[in-house]
N, C-alpha and C positions, 0 to 999 in steps of 0.2 A: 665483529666490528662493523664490516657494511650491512648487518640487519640493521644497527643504530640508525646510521648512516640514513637507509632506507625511512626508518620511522618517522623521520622528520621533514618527507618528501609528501607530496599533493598525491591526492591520486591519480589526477591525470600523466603525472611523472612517472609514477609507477607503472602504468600501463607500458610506456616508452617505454621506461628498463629494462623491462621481461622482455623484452624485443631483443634487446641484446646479445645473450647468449643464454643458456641452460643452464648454466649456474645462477646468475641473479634470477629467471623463472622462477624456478625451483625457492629460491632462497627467499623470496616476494610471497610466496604461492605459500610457504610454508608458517609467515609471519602474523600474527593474529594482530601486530598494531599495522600491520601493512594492508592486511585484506579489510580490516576497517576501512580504508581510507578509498576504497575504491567501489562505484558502485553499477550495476549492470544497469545501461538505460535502451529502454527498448521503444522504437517509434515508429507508426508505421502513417504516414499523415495522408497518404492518398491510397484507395482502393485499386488493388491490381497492380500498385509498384513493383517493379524489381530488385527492391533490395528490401522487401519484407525478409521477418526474422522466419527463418523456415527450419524443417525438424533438424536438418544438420549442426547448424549454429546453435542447434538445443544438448544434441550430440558431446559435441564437441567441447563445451561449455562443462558438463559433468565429465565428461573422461579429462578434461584438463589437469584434474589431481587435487583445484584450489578450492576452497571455500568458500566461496561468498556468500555475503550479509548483509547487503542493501540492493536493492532494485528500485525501478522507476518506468512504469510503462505509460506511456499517454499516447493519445491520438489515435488510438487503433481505433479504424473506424466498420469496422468488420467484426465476426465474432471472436471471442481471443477462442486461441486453436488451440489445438493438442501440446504443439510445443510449447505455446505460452505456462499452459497449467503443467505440463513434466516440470519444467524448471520451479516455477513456484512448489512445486511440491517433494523435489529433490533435495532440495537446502534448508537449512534452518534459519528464515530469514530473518534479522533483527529489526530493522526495517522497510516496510514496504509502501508504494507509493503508488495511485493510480489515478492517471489525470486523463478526464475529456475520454469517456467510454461508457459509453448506456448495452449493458448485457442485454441480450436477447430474452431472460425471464428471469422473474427472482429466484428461480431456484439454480439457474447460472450463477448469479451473484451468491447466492448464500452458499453455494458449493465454493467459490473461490473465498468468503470470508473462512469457510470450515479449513480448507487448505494452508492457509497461513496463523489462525488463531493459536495453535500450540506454541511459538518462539516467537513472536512478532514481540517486539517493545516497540516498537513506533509505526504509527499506523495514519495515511495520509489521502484522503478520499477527496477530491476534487472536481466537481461536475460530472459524478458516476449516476446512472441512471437505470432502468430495468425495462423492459415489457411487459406486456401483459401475459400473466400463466396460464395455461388448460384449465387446471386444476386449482383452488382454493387451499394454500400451503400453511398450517398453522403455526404456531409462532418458536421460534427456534430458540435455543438454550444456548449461547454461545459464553464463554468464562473468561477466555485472552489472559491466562494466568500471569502474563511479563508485559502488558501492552501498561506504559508507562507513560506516553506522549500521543494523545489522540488529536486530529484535526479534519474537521467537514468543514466542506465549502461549497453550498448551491447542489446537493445531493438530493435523489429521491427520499420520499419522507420514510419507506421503512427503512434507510440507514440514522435516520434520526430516531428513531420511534421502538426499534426494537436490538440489534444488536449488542449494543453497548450498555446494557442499563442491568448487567448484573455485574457490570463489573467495579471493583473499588480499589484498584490499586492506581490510578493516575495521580501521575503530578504535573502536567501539564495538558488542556482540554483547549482546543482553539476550535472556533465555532463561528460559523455564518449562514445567513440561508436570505431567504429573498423576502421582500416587502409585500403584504397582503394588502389590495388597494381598500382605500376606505369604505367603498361601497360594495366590497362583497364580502361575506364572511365564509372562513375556508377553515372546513374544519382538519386539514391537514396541516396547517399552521399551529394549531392549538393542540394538535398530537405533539407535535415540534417540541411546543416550548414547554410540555410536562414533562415530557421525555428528558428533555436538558435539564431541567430543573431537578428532577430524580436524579442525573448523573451526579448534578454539581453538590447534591445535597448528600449522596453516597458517599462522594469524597472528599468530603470538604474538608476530611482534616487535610488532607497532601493534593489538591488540586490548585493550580492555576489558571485561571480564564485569561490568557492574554489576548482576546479581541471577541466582540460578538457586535459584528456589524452587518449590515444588513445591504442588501444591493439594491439601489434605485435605478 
């Protein structure tokens, strides 16, 4: 009866409750419409804070016993660390989210999209960006057999141009990238918009474009 109860609560609610005692933990921690509703957000907005997410909070987080299925990390503005990638790679995440973080190489990034491609259904890239590699990395096979709801915004062009374009189960593709000024011509742009064009053409029986705008 208070799992019902629970189900119809926020997740911010949720989090309070478990607070409570060890029975509703437990009882929260065990509920698959509850652990939905609740999702890990990780921020670290200034370099050398004290209250980065550090390996105990990583700890602590899997030995808790719950499950979790949404994350959100932005602002890290350092390289994501060890704890960062244990956690994404301990759970089956359903959806993940990464805002405001340029990885140190692409092969940092394509190691974190490898890490979440087997369960991800939602998948949410916002101002992710790369460095530049040693080595000249060729082009990755990546399938995201459940990624159902994709969104880029102001990304490096190989998250336009090569992860996503073997795949055809979306039904929802939200998309933006920046404005090519008229007097130059970039051929990073025109990777862009074949690449998109391939996605939405894959899937066009079950895809949605709800926005493709452009930043001035």
């Amino acid at each position: 009866f208070i799992e019902k109860i629970f189900s119809y609560c926020r997740g911010s609610d949720l989090m309070n409750f478990s607070l409570v005692n060890k029975r509703w933990y437990k009882c929260i921690g065990k509920s698959p419409a509850c652990m939905n509703k609740i999702k890990i957000f990780m921020t670290e907005p200034n370099i050398g804070c004290y209250q980065h997410f550090t390996m105990s909070d990583a700890v602590v987080l899997i030995q808790g016993g719950r499950r979790y299925v949404h994350i959100l990390i932005t602002n890290i503005e350092r390289s994501m660390l060890t704890q960062h990638k244990l956690l994404l790679a301990y759970f089956k995440w359903k959806s993940v989210a990464i805002h405001n973080h340029s990885f140190r190489t692409k092969m940092e990034l394509i190691n974190f999209l490898g890490i979440v491609e087997p369960h991800v259904e939602e998948l949410i890239l916002r101002t992710v960006r790369h460095g530049r590699s040693m080595h000249e990395i060729g082009h990755t096979n990546f399938s995201f057999p459940y990624l159902q709801r994709l969104t880029i915004s102001n990304c490096h062009t190989y998250v336009y141009v090569e992860p996503f374009i073997q795949i055809h189960s979306l039904e929802q593709f939200s998309i933006a990238t920046e404005v090519v000024p008229f007097y130059r011509y970039d051929r990073d742009m025109v990777a862009r918009i074949k690449s998109i064009q391939f996605i939405i053409l894959r899937n066009r029986g079950e895809c949605f474009i709800s926005h493709f705008v452009p930043n001035y």
